[in-house]
N, C-alpha and C positions, 0 to 999 in steps of 0.2 A: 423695310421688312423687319419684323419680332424678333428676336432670338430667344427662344426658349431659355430659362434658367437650368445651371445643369444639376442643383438643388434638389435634393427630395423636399416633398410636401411635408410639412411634420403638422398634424394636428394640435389645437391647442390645450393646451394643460387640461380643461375642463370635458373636454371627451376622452380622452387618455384614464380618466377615472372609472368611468363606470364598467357595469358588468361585461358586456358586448366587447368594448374596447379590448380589456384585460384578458378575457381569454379570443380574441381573434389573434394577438399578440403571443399568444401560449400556444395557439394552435398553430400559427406557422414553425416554433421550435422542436413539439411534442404531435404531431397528426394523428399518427395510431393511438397514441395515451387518449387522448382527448376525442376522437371521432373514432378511429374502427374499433377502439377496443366496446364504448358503450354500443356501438351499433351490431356487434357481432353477440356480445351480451344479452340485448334483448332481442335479438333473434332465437338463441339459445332456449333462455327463457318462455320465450312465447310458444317456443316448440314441449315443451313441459309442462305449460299451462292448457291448450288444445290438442295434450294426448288424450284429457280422460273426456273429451268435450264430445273429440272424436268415437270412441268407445261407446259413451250414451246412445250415441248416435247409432251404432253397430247392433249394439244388444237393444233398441229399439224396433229395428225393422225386423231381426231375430224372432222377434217378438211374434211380430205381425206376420211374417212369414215363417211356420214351422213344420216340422215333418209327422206324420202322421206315422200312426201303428198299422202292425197289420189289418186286428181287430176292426179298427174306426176306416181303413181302406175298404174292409168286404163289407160292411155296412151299411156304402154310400149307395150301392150299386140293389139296394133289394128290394123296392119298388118298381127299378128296370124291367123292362120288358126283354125276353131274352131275344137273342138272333139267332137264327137259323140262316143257314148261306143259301139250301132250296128253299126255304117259304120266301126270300127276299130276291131272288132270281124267277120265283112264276108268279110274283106279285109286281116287279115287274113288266116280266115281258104279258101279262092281263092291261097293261096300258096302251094303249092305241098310241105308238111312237109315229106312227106313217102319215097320221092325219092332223095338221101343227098348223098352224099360220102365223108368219112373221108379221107382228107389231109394231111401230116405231115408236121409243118413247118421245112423250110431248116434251120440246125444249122450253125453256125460261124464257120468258120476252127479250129479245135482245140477243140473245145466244144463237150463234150460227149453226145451222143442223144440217147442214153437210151438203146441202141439195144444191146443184147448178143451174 
């Protein structure tokens, strides 16, 4: 049976140099210097960049949705036909409610309509 060496692995000279290498090496000494402080940073930032993005975005629907005046409120309505509560209660009851037949609507091919 093997025995493990109880050796660390040391890589050799020639990947020891490059970028990757050199800070994974900095990163285990320094973590926050090198990972949370840029990560907390452009979080920071990003939130200062998509304030005013957001805002566009506010004073856009602003926009499209606005409050009207009184003026332009009584103006909508003057075409309208006015109501009366009795001319809409004996126009009404002038309809024949007693005499009705129930219809079934026709189903889509395929659709169950309820019948046993």
């Amino acid at each position: 049976m093997a025995v493990f060496p109880s050796k660390r692995f040391t890589p050799s000279s020639s990947s020891s140099s490059t970028v990757a290498a050199r800070y994974r090496t900095a990163l285990s000494r320094h973590p926050f210097l090198l990972f949370g402080l840029p990560f907390i940073s452009i979080m920071v930032a990003g939130s200062f960049f998509l304030t005013p993005a957001t805002a566009l975005r506010y004073e856009k629907h602003d926009r499209k949705v606005r409050s009207m005046s009184q003026s332009e409120a009584l103006g909508l309505g003057k075409d309208r036909r006015q109501v009366d509560i009795n001319e809409e209660y004996y126009r009404l009851a002038a309809k024949d409610l007693d005499d009705w037949e129930q219809k079934r609507v026709k189903r889509l091919p395929g659709e169950p309509d309820g019948v046993m």
